[in-house]
PAVOZA-341694 format. One line per 4 residues: number of its first residue (from 1); their letters; for each residue x, y, z of N, C-alpha, C. Coordinates in steps of 0.05 Angstrom, whole numbers, plus 5000, padded with zeros to 4 digits. Atoms other than C-alpha are relative to their C-alpha. Layout:
REM residues N
NUM	A	X/Y/Z/X/Y/Z/X/Y/Z ~ ...
***
This chain:
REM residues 91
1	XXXX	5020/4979/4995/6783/3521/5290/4972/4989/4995 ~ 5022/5010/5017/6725/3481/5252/4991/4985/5031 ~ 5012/5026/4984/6724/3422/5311/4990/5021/5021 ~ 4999/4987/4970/6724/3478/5369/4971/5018/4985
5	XXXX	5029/4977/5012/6656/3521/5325/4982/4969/5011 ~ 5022/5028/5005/6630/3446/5316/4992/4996/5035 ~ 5002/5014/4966/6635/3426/5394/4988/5019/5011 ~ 5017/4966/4987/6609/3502/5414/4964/4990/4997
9	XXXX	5025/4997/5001/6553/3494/5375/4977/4971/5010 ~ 5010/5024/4988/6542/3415/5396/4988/5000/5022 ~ 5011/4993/4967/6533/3437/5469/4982/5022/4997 ~ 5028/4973/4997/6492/3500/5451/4972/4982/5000
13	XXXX	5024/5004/5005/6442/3460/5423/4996/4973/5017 ~ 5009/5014/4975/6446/3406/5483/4989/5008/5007 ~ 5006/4979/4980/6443/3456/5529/4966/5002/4994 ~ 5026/4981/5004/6379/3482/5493/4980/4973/4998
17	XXXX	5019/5032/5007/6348/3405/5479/4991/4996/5033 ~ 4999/4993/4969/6358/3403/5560/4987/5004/5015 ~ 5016/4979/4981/6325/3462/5582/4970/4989/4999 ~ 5024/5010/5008/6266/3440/5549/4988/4963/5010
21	XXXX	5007/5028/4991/6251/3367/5588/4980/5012/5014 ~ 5012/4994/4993/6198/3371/5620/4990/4967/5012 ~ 5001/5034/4977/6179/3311/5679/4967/4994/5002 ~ 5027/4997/4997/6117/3281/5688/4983/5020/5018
25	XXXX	5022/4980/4991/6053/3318/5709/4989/4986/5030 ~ 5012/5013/4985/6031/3303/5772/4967/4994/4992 ~ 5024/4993/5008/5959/3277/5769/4983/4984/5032 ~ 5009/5010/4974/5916/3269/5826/4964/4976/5000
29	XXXX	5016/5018/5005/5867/3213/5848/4977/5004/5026 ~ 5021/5007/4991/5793/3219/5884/5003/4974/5029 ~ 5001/5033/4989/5799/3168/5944/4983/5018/5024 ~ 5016/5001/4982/5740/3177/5981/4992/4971/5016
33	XXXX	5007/5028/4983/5708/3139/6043/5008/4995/5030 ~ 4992/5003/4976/5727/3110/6117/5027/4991/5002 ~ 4973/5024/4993/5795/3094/6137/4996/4982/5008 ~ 5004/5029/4993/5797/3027/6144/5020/4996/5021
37	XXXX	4974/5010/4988/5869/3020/6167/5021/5020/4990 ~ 4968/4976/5014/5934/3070/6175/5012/4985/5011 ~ 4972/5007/4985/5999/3042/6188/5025/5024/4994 ~ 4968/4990/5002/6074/3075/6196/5013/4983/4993
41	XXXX	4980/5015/5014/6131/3048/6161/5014/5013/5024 ~ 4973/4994/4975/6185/3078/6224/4988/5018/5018 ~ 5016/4988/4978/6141/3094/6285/5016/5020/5017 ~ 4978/4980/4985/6209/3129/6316/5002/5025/4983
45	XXXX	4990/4971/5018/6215/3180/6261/4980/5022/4993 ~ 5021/4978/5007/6174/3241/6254/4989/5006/4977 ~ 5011/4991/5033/6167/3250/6183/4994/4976/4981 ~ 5000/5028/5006/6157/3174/6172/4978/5005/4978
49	XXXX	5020/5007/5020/6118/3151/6116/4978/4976/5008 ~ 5018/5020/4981/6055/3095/6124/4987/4994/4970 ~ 5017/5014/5024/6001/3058/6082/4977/5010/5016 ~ 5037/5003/4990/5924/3075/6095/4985/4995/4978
53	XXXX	5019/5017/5023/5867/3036/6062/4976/5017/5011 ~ 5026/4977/4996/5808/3082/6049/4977/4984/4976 ~ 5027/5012/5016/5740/3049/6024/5016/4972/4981 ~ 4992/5027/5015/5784/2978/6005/5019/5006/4971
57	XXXX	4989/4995/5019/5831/3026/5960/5026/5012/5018 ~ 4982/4999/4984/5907/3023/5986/5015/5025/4986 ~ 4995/4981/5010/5945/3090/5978/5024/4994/5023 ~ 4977/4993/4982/6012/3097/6002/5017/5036/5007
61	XXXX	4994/4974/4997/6033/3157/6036/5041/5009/5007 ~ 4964/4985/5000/6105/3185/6026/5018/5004/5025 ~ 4981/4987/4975/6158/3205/6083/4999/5032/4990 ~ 4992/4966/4999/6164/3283/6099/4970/5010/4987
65	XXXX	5028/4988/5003/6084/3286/6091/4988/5022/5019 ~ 5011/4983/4976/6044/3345/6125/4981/4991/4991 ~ 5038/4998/5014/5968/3330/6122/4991/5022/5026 ~ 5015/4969/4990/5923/3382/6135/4978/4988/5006
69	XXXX	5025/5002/4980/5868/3386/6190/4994/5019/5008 ~ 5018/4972/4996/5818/3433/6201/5012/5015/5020 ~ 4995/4972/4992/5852/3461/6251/5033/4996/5007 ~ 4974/5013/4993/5928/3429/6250/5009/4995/4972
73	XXXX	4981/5002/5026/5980/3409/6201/5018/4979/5017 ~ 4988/5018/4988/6011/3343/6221/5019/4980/4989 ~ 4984/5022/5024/6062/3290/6194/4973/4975/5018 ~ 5016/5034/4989/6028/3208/6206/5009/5002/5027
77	XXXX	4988/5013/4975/6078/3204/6267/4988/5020/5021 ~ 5011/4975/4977/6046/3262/6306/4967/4992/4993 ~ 5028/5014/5001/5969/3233/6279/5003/4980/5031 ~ 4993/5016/4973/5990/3171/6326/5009/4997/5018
81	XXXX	4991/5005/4976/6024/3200/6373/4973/5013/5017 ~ 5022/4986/4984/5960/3240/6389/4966/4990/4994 ~ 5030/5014/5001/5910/3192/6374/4993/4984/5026 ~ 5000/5013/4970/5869/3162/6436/5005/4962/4994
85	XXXX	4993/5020/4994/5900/3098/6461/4987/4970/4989 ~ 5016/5015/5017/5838/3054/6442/5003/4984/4964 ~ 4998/5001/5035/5854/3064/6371/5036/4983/4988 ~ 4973/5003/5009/5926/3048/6364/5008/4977/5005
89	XXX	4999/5029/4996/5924/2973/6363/5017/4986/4977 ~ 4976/5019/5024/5979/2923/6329/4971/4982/4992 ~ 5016/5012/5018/5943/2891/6277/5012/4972/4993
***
């Protein structure tokens, strides 16, 4: 009876050590300036992820991104599919 109170209360207070984790904070970073350069990491996939260098400071952008535009909401792979032709040069 003692081991089966002991093991109850072992996991209660897991349980409760647990609840309480808490993950980092996101914290966000200032990157002003000109794009220099965007690329895609999988030009076939819509929700692709990419690299763009803004004022000589490289920021990588995630898969399953929306960025927001004044008057749109786009992943990267829909930026270049609707950017004009000029622009969309292998580097």
């Amino acid at each position: 009876m003692k081991s089966k109170s002991f093991i109850s209360l072992f996991m209660l207070m897991f349980v409760l050590l647990m609840s309480n984790a808490v993950g980092a904070a996101p914290t966000a970073a200032k990157i002003t300036g000109e794009i220099e350069h965007l690329t895609l990491n999988t030009p076939a996939n819509a929700y692709s992820g990419g690299v763009m260098i803004v004022g000589g400071t490289q920021a990588i952008l995630l898969k399953n991104l929306l960025i927001d535009l004044p008057a749109n909401r786009l992943s990267l792979q829909q930026i270049f599919s609707q950017a004009p032709a000029c622009l969309c040069r292998t580097w």
